[in-house]
C-alpha positions in Angstrom: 21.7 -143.6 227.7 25.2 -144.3 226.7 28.2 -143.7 228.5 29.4 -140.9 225.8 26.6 -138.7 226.5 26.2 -139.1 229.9 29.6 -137.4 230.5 30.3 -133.8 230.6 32.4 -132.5 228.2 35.7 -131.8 229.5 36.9 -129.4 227.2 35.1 -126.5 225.3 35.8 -124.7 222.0 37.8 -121.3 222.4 37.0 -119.1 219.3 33.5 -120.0 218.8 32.2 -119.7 222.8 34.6 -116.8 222.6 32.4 -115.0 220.2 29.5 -116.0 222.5 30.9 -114.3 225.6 31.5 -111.6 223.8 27.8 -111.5 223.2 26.6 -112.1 226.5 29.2 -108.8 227.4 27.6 -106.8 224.6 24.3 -107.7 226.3 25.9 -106.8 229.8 27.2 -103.5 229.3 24.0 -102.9 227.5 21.7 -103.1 230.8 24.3 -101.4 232.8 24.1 -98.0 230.2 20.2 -98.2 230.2 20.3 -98.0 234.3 23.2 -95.5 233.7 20.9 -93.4 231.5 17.4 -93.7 233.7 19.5 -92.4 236.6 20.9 -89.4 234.5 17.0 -88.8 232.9 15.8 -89.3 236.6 18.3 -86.2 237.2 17.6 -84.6 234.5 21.0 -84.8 233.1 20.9 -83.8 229.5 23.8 -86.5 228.7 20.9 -89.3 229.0 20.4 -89.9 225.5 23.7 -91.1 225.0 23.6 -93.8 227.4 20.4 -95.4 225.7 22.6 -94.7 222.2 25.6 -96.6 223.5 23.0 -99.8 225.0 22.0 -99.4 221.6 25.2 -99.9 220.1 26.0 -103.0 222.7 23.0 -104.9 221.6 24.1 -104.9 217.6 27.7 -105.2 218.9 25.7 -108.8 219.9 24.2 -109.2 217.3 27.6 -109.0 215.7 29.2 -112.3 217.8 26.3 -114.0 217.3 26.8 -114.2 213.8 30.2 -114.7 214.3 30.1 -117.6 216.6 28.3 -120.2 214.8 29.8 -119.5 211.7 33.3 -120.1 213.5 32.6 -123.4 214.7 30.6 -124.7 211.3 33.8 -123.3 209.9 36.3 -125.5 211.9 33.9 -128.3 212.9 33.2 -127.2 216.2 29.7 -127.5 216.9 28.9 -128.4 220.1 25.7 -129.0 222.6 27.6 -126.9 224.7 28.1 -123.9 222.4 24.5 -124.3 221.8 23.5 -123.9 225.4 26.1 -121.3 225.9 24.6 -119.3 222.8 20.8 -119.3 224.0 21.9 -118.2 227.4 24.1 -115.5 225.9 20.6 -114.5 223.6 18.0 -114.3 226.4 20.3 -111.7 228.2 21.4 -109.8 225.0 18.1 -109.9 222.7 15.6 -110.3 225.5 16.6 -108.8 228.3 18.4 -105.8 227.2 15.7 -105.0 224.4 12.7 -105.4 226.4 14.7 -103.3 229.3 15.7 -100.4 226.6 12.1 -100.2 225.2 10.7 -99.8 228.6 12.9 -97.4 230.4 12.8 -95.0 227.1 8.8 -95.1 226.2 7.0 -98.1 227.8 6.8 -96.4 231.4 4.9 -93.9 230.2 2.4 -95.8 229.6 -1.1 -95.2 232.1 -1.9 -98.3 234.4 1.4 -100.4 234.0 0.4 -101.2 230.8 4.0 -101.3 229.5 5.0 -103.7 232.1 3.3 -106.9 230.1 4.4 -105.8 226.5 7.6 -105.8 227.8 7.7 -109.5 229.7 5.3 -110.9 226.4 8.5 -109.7 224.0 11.2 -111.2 226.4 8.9 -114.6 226.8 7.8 -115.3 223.2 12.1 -114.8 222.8 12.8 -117.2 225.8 10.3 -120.3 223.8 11.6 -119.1 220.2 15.3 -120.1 221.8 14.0 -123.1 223.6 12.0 -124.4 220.7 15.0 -123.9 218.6 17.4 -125.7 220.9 14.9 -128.8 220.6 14.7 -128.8 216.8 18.6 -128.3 216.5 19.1 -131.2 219.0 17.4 -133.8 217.0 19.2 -136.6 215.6 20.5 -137.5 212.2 19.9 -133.7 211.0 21.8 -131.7 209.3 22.7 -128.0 210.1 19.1 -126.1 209.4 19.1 -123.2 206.6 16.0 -121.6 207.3 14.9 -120.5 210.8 11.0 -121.1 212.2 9.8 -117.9 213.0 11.7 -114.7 213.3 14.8 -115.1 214.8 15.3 -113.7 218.4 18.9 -111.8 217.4 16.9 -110.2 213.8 14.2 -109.1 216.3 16.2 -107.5 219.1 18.1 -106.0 216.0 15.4 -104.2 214.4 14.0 -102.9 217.8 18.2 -101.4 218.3 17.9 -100.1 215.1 14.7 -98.2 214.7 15.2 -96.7 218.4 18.4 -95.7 217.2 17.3 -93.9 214.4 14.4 -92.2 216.4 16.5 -91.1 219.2 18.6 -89.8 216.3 15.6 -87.8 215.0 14.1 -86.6 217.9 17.8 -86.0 220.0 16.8 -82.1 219.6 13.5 -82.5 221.3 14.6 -85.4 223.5 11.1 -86.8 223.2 10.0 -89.3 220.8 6.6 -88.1 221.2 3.4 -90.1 219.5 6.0 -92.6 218.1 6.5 -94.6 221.9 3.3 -96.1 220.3 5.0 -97.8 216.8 7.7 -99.4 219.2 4.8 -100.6 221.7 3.2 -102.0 218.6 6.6 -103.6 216.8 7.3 -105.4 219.9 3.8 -107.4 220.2 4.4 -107.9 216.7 7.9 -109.7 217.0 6.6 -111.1 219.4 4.3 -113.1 217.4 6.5 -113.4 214.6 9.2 -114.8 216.8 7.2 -118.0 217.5 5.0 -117.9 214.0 5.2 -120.4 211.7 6.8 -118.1 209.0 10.1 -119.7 207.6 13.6 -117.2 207.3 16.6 -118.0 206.0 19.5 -118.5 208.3 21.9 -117.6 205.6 24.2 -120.2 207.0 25.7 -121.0 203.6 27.6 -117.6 203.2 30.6 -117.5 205.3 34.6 -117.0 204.4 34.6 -120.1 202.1 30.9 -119.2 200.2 32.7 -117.9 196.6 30.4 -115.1 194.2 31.7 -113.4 191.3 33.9 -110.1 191.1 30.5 -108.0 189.9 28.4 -109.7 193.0 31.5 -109.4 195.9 31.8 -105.5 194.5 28.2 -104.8 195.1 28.4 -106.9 198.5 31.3 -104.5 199.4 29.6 -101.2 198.5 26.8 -102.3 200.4 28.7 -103.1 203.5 30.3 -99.7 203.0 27.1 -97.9 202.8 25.7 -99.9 205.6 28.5 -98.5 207.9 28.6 -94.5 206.9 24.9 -94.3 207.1 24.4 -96.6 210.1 21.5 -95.0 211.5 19.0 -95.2 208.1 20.8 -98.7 207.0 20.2 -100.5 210.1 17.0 -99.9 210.4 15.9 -100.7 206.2 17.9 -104.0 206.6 16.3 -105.3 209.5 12.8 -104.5 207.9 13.4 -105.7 204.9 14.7 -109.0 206.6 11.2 -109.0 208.3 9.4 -108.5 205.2 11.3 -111.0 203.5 9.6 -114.0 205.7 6.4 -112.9 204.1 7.1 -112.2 200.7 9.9 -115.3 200.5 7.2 -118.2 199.1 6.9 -115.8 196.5 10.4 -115.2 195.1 11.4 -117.3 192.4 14.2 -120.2 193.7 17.2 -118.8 191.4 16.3 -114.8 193.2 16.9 -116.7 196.6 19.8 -118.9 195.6 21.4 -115.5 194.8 20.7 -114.2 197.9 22.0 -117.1 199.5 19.1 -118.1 200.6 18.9 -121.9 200.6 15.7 -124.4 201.6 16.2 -127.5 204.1 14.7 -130.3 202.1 16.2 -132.5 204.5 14.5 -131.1 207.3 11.5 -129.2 207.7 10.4 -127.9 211.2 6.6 -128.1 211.7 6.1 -126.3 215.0 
């Protein structure tokens, strides 16, 4: 080994860990509202849905910064095996943990015979290997930045399960039940689960940040959609993240100029196998 990368590095990136901390607190102050809000359901505190709503809002507040931090330091040449670390640590707690946590306190509990208790821990393991294979195929030499992902990406996943709790709670905030439905998000997780550490290939979209240029007509229709996104939040959410899923499957059949629009862009430098 050589004396360069047997030292620690003495000095760390601001912005881009920055954004990473501020995942890891998104992820934070999302278990601390679930336990807020089992307490206040224990109690029978009609304010209990709003604690679940609010984790719900910390885990896409993650997903957020983690968009944000690797496009910071691709941005200004920061990449580091430090950030790297730093950003699968920061995942485990925010798309794992808090996720498999959420799910379970609002639906899997219910379940007869502690049957919720392994769906929950084979979501938050299949995440833990997705971000340790990852951090392998990232680390190997002479490779440049990957632009598709292997397998569904642990921050999508822990997205799409925010998003379509979100929208049932929304729902079903009258009745304060979701009712037959605990089922769907039983079933969604075991799903991700196996998408997270399939072999289907997603786009890591790495090529659109501040410097990626479009034309007027394109960043107009970008900006209404962004706008529509945020006023309709609870529907939007949900249809993106599914559609992102869905994507994976239908992507091999989408012609090459449809994905180069959408900024999707193939590694023919490097293709992950596993």
């Amino acid at each position: 080994m050589k004396e360069s990368e047997s030292k620690e590095p003495k000095m760390v990136y601001l912005l881009p860990n920055l954004m990473t901390a501020g995942n890891l607190c998104f992820g934070f102050f999302a278990i601390l509202n679930i336990f807020e809000g089992t307490i206040r359901r224990t109690n029978e505190d009609g304010d209990w849905i709003h604690y679940y709503q609010f984790s719900l809002f910390c885990i896409l507040g993650a997903f957020v910064c983690d968009m944000l931090d690797g496009r910071m330091a691709r941005l200004s040449g920061q990449e580091s095996p430090f950030g790297r670390e730093f950003d699968s640590l920061a995942d485990i707690v925010s798309f794992g943990i808090a996720p498999a946590l959420l799910v379970f306190k609002i639906v899997l509990f219910e379940f007869e015979n502690r049957l919720g208790w392994p769906i929950a821990f084979v979501y938050l393991a299949c995440g833990a290997l997705r971000l340790a294979r990852f951090n392998v195929l990232a680390a190997m030499p002479d490779k440049k930045v990957l632009k598709e992902f292997t397998g569904f990406p642990i921050p999508a996943a822990a997205g799409l399960i925010a998003s379509i709790t979100l929208l049932l709670l929304h729902v079903y905030q009258q009745d304060r039940i979701i009712g037959n439905w605990k089922y769907l998000l039983a079933a969604l997780m075991l799903f991700l689960s196996y998408m997270m550490f399939s072999k289907f290939r997603y786009p890591s979209f790495k090529s659109l940040n501040w410097r990626a240029q479009m034309s007027v007509p394109k960043l107009f229709l970008f900006c209404a959609g962004v706008a529509l996104t945020i006023i309709f939040y609870r529907y939007s959410l949900a249809v993106l993240f599914t559609g992102y899923l869905f994507y994976g499957f239908l992507r091999p059949y989408i012609s090459k100029s449809w994905r180069e629009d959408l900024g999707d862009e193939e590694d023919d430098e490097f293709k992950p196998s596993s």
